[in-house]
C-alpha positions as CSV (number, residue, x, y, z in Angstrom):
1,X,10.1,112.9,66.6
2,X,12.5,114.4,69.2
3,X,15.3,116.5,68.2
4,X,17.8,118.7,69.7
5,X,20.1,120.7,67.2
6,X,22.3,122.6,69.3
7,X,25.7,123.1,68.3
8,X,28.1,123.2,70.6
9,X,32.2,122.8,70.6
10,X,33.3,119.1,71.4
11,X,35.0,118.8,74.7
12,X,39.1,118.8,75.4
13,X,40.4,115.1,75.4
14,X,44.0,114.5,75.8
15,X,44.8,111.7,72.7
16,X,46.1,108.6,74.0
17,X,47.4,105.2,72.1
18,X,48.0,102.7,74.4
19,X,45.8,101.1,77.6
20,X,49.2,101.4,79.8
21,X,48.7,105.2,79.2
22,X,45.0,104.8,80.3
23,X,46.0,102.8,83.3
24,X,49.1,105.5,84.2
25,X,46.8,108.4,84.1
26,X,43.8,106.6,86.0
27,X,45.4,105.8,88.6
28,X,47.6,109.3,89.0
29,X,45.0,111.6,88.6
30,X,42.2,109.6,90.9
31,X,44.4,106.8,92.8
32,X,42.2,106.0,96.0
33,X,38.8,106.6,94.1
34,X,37.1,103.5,93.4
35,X,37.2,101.7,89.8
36,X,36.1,98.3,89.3
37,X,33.5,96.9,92.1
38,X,31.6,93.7,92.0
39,X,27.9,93.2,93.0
40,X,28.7,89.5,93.3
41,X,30.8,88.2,96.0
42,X,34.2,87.5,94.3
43,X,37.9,87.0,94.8
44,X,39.0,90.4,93.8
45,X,35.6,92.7,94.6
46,X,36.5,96.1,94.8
47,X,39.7,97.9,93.3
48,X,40.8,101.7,93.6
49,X,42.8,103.2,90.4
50,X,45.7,102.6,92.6
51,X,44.8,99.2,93.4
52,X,44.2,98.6,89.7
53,X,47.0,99.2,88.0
54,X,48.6,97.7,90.9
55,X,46.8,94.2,90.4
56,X,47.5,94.5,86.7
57,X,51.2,94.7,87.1
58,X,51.5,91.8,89.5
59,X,49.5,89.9,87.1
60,X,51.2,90.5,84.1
61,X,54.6,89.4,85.9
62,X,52.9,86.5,86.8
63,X,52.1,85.5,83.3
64,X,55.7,86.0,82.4
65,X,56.8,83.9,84.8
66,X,54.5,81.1,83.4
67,X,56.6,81.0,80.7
68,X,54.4,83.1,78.1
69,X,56.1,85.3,75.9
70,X,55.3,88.7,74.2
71,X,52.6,88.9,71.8
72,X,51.3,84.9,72.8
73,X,47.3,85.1,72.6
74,X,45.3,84.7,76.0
75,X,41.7,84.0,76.2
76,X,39.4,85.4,78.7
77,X,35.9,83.4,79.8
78,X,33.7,84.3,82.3
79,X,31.2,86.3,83.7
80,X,31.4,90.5,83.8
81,X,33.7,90.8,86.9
82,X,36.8,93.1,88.3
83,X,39.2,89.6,87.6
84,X,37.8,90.0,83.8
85,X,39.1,93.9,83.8
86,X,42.6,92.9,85.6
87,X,43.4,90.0,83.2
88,X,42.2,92.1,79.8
89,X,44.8,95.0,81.2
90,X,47.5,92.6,82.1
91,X,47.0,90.9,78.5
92,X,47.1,94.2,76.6
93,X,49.7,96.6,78.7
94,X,52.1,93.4,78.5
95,X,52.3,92.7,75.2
96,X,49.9,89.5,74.4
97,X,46.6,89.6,72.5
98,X,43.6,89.2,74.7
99,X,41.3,87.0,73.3
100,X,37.9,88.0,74.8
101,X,35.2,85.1,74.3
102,X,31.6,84.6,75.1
103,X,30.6,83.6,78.1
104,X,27.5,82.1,76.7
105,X,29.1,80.2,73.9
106,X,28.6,76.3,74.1
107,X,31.3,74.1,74.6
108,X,32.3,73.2,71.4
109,X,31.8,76.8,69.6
110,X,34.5,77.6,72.6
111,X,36.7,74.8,71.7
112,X,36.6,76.5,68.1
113,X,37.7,79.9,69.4
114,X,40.7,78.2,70.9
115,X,41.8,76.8,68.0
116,X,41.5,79.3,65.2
117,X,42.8,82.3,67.6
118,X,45.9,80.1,68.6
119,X,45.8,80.8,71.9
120,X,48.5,79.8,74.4
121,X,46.7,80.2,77.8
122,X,43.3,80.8,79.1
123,X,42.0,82.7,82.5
124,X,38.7,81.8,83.1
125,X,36.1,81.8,86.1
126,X,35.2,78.7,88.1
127,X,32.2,78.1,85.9
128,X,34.5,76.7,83.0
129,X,36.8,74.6,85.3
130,X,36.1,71.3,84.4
131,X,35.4,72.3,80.5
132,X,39.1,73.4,80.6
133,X,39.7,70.3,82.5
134,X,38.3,68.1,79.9
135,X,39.6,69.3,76.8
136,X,43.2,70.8,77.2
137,X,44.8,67.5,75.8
138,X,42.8,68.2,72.4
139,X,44.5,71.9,72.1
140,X,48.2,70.9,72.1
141,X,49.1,74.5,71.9
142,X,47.1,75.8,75.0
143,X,49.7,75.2,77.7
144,X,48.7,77.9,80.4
145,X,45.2,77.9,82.2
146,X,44.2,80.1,84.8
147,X,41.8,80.0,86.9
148,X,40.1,83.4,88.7
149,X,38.5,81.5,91.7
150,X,40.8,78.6,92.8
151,X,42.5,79.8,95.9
152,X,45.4,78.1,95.5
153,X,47.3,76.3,92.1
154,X,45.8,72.4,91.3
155,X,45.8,69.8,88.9
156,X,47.7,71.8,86.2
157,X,46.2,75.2,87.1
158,X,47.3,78.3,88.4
159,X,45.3,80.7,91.2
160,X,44.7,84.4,89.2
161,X,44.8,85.2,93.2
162,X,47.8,83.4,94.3
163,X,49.7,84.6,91.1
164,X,49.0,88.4,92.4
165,X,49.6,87.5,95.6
166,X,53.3,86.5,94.9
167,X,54.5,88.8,92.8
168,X,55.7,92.1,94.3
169,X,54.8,95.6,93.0
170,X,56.7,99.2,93.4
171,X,54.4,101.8,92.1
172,X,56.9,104.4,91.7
173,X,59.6,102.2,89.9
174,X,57.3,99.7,88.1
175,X,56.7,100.2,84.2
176,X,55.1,98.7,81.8
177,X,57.1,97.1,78.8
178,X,56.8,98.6,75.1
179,X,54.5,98.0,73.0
180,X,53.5,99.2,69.3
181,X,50.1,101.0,69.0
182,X,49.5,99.8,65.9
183,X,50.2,95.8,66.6
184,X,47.2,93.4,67.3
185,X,46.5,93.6,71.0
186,X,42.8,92.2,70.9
187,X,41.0,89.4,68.7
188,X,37.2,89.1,69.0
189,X,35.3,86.4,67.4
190,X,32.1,87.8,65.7
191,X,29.5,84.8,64.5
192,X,28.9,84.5,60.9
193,X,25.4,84.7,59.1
194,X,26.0,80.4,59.5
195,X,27.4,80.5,63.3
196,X,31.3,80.5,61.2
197,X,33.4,82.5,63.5
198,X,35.9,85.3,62.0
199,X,38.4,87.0,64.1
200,X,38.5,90.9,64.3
201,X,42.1,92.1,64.7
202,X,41.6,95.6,67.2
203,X,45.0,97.3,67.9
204,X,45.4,99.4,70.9
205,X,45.5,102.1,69.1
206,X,42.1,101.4,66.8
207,X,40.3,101.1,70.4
208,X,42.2,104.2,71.8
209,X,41.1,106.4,69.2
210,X,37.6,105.7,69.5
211,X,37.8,106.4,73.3
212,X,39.0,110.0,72.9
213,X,36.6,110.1,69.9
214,X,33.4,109.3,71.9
215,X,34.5,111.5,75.1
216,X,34.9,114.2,72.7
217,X,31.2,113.7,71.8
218,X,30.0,112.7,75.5
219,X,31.0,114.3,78.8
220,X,31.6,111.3,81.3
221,X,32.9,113.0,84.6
222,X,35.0,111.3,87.3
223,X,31.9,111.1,89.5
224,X,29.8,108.9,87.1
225,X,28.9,105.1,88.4
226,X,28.1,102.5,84.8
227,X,26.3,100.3,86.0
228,X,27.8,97.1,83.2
229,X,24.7,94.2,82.3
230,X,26.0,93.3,78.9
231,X,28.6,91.0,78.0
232,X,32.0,92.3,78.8
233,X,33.4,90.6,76.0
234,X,31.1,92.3,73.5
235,X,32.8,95.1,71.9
236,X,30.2,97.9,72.5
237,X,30.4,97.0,76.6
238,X,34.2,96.7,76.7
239,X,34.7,99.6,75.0
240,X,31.8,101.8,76.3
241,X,30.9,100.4,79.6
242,X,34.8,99.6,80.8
243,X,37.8,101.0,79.0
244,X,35.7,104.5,78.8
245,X,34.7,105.0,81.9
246,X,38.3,104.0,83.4
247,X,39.5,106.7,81.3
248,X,37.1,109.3,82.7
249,X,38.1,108.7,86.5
250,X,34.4,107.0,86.8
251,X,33.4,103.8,88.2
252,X,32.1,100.5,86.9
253,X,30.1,98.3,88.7
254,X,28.9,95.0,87.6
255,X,25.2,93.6,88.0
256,X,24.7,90.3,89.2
257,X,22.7,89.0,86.5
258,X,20.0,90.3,83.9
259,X,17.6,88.9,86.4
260,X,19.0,91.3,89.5
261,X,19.2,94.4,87.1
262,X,16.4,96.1,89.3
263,X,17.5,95.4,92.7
264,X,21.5,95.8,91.6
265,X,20.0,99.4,90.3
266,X,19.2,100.4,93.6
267,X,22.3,99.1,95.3
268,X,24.6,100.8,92.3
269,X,22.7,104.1,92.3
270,X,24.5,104.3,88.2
271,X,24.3,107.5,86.8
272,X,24.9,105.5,83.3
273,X,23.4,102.4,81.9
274,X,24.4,100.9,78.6
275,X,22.0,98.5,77.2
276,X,20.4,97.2,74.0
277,X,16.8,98.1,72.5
278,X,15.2,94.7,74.3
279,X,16.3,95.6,77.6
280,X,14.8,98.9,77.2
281,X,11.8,97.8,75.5
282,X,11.0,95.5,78.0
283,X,11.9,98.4,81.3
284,X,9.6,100.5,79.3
285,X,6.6,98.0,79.1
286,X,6.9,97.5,82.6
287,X,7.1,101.0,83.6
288,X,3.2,102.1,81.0
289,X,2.2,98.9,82.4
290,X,2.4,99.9,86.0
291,X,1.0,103.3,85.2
292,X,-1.9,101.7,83.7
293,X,-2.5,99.4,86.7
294,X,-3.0,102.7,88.3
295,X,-5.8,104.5,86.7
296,X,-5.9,107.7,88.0
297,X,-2.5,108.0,87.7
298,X,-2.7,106.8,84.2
299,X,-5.7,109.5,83.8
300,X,-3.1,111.8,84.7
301,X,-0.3,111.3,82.5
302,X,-1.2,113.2,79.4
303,X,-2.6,116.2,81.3
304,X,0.5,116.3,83.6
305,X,2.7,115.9,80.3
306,X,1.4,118.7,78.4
307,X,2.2,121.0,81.7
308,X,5.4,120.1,81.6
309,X,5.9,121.0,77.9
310,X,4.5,124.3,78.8
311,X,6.5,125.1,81.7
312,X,9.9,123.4,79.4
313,X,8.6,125.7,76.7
314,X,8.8,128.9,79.4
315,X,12.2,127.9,80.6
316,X,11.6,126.3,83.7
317,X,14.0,123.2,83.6
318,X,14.8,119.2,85.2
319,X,11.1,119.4,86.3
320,X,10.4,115.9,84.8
321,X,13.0,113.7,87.5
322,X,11.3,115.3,89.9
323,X,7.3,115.0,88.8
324,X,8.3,111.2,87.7
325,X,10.6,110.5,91.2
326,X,9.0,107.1,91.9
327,X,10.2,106.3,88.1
328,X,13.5,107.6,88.3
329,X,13.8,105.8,91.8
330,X,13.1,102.5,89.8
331,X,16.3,102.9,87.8
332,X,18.5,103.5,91.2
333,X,17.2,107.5,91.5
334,X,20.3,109.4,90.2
335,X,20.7,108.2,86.4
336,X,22.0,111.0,84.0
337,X,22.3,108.9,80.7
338,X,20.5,106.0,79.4
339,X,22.7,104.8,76.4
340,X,21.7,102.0,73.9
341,X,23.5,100.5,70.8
342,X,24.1,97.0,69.4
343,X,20.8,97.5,67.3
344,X,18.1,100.7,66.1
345,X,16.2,101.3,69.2
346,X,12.4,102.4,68.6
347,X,12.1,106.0,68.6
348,X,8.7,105.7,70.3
349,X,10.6,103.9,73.6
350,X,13.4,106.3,73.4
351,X,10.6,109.6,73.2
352,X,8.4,107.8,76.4
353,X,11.5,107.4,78.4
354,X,12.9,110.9,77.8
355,X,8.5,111.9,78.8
356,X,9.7,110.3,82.1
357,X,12.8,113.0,82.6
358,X,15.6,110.8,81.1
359,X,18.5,111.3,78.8
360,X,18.0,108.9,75.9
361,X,20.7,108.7,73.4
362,X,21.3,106.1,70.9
363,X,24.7,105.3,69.0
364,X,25.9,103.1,66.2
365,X,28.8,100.8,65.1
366,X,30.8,97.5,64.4
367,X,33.1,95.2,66.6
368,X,35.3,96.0,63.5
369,X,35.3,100.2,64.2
370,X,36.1,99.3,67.6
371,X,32.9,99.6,68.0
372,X,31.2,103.0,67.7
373,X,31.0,105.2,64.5
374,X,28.1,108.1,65.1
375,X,26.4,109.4,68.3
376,X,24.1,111.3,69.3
377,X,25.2,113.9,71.6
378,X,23.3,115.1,74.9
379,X,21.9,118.8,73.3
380,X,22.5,117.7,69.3
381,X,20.3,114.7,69.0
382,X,17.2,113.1,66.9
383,X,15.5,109.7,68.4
384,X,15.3,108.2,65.0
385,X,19.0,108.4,63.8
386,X,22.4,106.7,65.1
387,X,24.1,109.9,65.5
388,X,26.7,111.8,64.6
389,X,29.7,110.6,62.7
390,X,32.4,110.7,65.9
391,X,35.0,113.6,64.7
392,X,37.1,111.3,63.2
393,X,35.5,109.7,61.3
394,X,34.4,109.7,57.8
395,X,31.0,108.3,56.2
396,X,30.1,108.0,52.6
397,X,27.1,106.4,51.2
398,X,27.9,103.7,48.5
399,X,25.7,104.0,45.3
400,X,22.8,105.8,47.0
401,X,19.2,105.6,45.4
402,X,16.8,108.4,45.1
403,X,15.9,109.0,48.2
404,X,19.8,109.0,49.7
405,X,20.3,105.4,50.8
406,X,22.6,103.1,50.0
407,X,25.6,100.9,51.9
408,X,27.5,102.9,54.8
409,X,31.2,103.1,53.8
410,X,33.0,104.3,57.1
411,X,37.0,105.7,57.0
412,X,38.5,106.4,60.6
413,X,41.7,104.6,62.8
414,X,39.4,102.6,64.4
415,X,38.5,100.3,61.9
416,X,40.0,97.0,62.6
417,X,43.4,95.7,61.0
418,X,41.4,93.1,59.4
419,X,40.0,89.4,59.6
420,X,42.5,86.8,61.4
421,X,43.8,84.4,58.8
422,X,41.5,85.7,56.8
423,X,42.7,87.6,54.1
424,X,39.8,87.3,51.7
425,X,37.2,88.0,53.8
426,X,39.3,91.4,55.1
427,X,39.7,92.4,51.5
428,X,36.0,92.2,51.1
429,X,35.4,94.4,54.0
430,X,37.6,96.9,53.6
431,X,38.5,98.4,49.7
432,X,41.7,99.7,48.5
433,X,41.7,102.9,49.7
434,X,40.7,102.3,53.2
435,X,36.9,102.2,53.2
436,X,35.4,99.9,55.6
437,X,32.1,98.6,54.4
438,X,29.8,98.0,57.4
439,X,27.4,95.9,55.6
440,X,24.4,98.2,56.6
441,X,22.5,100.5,54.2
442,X,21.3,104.3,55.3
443,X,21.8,107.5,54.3
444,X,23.3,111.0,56.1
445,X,20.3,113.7,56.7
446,X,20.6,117.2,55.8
447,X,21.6,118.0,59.5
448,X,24.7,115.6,59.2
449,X,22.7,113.0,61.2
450,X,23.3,109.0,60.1
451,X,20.2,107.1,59.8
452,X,20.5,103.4,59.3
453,X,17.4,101.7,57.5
454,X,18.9,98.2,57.8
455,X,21.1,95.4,56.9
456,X,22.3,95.0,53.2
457,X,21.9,91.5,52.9
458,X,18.1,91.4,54.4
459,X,16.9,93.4,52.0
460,X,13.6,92.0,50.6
461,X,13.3,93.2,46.3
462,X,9.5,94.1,46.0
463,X,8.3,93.3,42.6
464,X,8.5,97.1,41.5
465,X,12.2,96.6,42.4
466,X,12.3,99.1,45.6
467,X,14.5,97.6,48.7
468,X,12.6,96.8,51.7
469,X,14.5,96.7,54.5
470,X,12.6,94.3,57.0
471,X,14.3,96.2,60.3
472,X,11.9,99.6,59.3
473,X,8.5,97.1,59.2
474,X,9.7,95.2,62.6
475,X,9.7,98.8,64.0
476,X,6.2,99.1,63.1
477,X,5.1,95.6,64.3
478,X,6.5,95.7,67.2
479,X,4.5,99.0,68.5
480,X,1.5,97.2,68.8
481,X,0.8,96.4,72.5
482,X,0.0,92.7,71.8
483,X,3.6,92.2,69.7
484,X,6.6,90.7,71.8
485,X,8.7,90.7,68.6
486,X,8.8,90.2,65.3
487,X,10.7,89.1,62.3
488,X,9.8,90.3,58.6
489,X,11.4,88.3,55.7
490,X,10.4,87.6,52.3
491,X,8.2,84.6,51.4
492,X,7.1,83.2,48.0
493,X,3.8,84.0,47.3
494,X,1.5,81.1,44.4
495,X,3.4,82.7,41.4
496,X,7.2,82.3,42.9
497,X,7.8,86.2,43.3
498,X,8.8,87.3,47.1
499,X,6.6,89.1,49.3
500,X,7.0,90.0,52.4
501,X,5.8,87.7,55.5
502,X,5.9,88.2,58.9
503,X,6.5,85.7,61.9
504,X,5.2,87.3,65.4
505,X,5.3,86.1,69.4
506,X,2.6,87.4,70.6
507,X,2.6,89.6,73.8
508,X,1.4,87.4,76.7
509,X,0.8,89.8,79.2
510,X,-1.4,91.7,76.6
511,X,-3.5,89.1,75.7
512,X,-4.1,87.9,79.3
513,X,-5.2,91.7,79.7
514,X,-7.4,91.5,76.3
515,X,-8.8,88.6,77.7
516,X,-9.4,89.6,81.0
517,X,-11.2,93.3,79.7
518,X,-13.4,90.9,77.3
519,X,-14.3,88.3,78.8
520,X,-13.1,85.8,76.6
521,X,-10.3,82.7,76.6
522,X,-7.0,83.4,75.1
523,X,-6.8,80.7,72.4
524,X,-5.0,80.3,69.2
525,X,-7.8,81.7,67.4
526,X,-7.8,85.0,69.2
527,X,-4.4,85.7,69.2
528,X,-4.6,85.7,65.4
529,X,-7.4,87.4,65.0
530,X,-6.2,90.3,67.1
531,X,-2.3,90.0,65.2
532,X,-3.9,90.0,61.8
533,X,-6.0,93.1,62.9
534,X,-3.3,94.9,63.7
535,X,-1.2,94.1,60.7
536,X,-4.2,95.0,58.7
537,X,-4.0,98.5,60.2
538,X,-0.8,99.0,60.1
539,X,-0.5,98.2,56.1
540,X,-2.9,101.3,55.8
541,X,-0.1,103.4,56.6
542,X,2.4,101.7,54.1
543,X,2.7,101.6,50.4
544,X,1.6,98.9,48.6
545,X,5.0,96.9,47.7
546,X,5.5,97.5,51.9
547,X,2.6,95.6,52.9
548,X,2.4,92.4,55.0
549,X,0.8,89.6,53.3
550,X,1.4,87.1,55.1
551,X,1.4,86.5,58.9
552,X,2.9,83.3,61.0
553,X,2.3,82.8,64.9
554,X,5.6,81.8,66.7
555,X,4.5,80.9,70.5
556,X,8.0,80.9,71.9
557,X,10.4,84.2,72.0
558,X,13.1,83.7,68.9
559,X,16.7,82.8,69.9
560,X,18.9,85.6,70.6
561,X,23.2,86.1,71.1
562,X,24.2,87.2,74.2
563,X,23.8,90.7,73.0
564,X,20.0,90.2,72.8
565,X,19.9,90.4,69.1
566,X,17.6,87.9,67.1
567,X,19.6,85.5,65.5
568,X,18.2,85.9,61.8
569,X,19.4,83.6,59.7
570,X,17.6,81.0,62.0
571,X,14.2,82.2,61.0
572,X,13.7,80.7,57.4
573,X,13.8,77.5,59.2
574,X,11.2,78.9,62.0
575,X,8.8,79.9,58.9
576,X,9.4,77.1,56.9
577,X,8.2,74.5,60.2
578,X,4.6,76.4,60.2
């Protein structure tokens, strides 16, 4: 596995509490250098620091003069744009609570948010129009829509554009009104094991601290470009792949779609791309299977690899960006950090993309740490763990077993205030003296390194009574070439003890390849044959009470959040239909 274990101080960030700060600073320190831009033709496509804060003041007046008052709760639908960024400043600096929701949500899971966050008003994209339309007479309460691409105010809705059009701005006398650090400024809907929604209660503050935190960890200069393809309304993107960025004087641009993430790559040129294991699984594939396409190339590879190590080994450094250009041109030609969170990425993706001359570094957290607890740093990082604890944090492990594990405990000002309405399921979550418990199990290696073997409540009891955590097998399964993904869970086996089964999607493009090379038909039959084969190897390498015994073909790719993370509590109901 790759490591780097070289200590070095953490960099000078000046602490900060509230986004008006952020906006302030932004915007005197770098005022004409670009901020937010588009990729998508839009209302509001391009906006300076300057501009920015700017737009976020005239809109914030504008709300006021809808007849909202301070510390009302706004929601925010649509797709990752500038308008998004404009509104979720204009919410926060003025006193309301943003109420960022998921674009991808179905109707009535949004008409749920609505309610339970008692939201007042809504600013939302054109794509939601006629939802809002349809169902504002069965939310008494929401009395303010919003709409980012109307030009002008209709049929009970305001223009975001017109309202910032109207309003006038002073730069030099304009301020911000008070607000308290510590009070709720953001509530985020997280889905529930059953699709029940709970609100997480992020104060300025909270999100603040873990901005300074991370940039403590992480250099971002003023001339990085994010390139932003995940849900802006996530935590781990709004707080990574916006607010920190903005903070560092760099730029955010937004892809057009998942689908345009190659071509938008060229047109961004990022020098930073958050994403999530699947996307860069799935870059990764494409990338070996292009090499292979090209056998000498391909023949090439290892030799050309080892030369590098050598040369690496003698000193001579950045060789790789250059011997791999064509590679590096594929992910816009000047990327400098490939980040990924929002799941365990697998080390042998993260190790083949940092072969190819990239900086690979993984981090971990919770919507309710706002989001990120550890990281791994640029020179003091390991492939397999989550990182670092962030310097101010604190992580215990909870009743640990003999080899070190058990639940992660995390202490730190950015965990959450609690659950909205929800006073119960806060008191579960975070203990009397402070601890938040993250509901995932791991354990803290002898470099200070967290390493996170999986959720607490998947844990599968093997008859000898040792956890298996499911997330450490998938890792396994999913190497082999003709594995899409997989799922491990426990099944019954004829005398009513659990097991452990797996339910695989097989690896199209593989088996047309396998079939192709063979000469044979890709039917049902083969594609087990070949999946069993591989399981069968695999087990060799794992203990007994590890071992897959049994093995379930899904044909089509398992449902996923907008994140891109399987939805597993869904998949007893998969296994249970073959």
């Amino acid at each position: 596995m790759h490591a780097l274990l070289e200590d070095y101080p953490l960099y000078d960030v000046d602490r900060f509490e509230t986004f008006q700060v952020l906006l302030n600073q932004s915007a005197g320190k770098y005022p004409n250098k670009l901020a937010l831009e588009d990729l998508n033709p839009t209302p509001i496509r391009r906006l300076t620091f300057a501009e920015l804060r700017r737009a976020v003041m005239k809109f914030g007046k504008a709300l006021r003069r809808l007849g909202l008052q301070e510390r009302d709760h706004i929601a925010i639908i649509s797709e990752n744009r500038v308008q998004w960024g404009v509104a979720y400043f204009a919410c926060t600096a003025f006193n309301y609570v943003a109420v960022p929701i998921d674009a991808k949500l179905k109707e009535n899971e949004i008409v749920s948010i609505l309610h339970a966050s008692d939201a007042k008003a809504a600013i939302f994209s054109e794509n939601y129009r006629d939802m809002f339309q349809g169902f504002r007479s069965a939310i008494k309460e929401l009395n303010v829509l919003v709409d980012m691409d109307l030009q002008s105010g209709r049929d009970g809705m305001a223009s975001m554009t017109e309202l910032i059009e109207r309003e006038t701005a002073d730069d030099a006398l304009d301020r911000f009104p008070p607000v308290t650090p510590s009070d709720l400024a953001v509530l985020v809907f997280t889905s529930g094991s059953m699709g029940s929604a709970k609100g997480v209660m992020l104060s300025q503050a909270n999100i603040c601290a873990n901005l300074v935190a991370m940039l403590q960890m992480v250099a971002i200069l003023p001339e990085d470009r994010f390139l932003s393809v995940l849900p802006i309304h996530h935590t781990y993107e709004c707080t990574c792949g916006f607010l920190c960025p903005l903070t560092a004087g760099a730029s955010v641009h937004y892809a057009r779609s998942l689908k345009t993430i190659v071509e938008d790559l060229a047109t961004a040129h990022p020098t930073v791309l958050l994403g999530v294991p699947l996307l860069y699984e799935k870059m990764y594939r494409r990338i070996v299977q292009a090499i292979r396409e090209k056998k000498l190339v391909a023949l090439l590879m290892k030799p050309l690899g080892t030369l590098v190590d050598v040369l690496e080994t003698a000193g001579v450094k950045h060789l790789r960006p250059k011997i791999f250009r064509e590679i590096h041109e594929r992910f816009g030609g000047s990327m400098r950090i490939l980040i990924v969170g929002g799941a365990a990425p697998d080390p042998g993706v993260a190790k083949g993309l940092r072969g190819f001359g990239f900086t690979f570094i993984q981090g971990y957290g919770l919507t309710e740490t706002s989001p990120i607890l550890a990281l791994n740093r640029l020179r003091k990082c390991k492939d397999e763990a989550a990182g670092i604890p962030l310097p101010n944090v604190r992580i215990r492990i909870d009743q640990p077993d003999a080899e070190g594990s058990g639940e992660i405990y995390a202490k730190a000002p950015s965990v959450m205030l609690g659950y909205y309405k929800n006073e119960a399921a806060t008191n579960a979550a975070i203990d009397a003296d402070g601890w938040f418990r993250t509901g995932d199990c791991g354990f803290v290696d002898g470099d200070g390194f967290l390493h996170i073997n999986g959720r607490k409540k998947n844990v599968i009891i093997a008859r000898n009574g040792k956890n298996v955590f499911p997330e450490e097998i998938e890792e396994l399964v999913n190497k082999s070439p003709y594995v899409l993904e997989s799922i491990v869970h426990a099944a019954k086996d004829a005398g009513g003890d659990e097991e452990i089964a797996v339910l695989v999607v097989p690896n199209a493009e593989a088996f047309i390849g396998f079939a192709q090379k063979n000469g044979v038909e890709v039917t049902p039959r083969i594609i087990r044959e070949v999946i069993e084969k591989e399981i069968r190897q695999m087990n060799k390498a794992l203990p007994v009470y590890k071992q897959i015994r049994k093995i379930a073909i899904k044909d089509d790719e398992f449902e996923k959040t907008t994140s891109l993370k399987i939805k597993r509590y869904l998949v007893r109901q998969d296994a249970g239909d073959r």
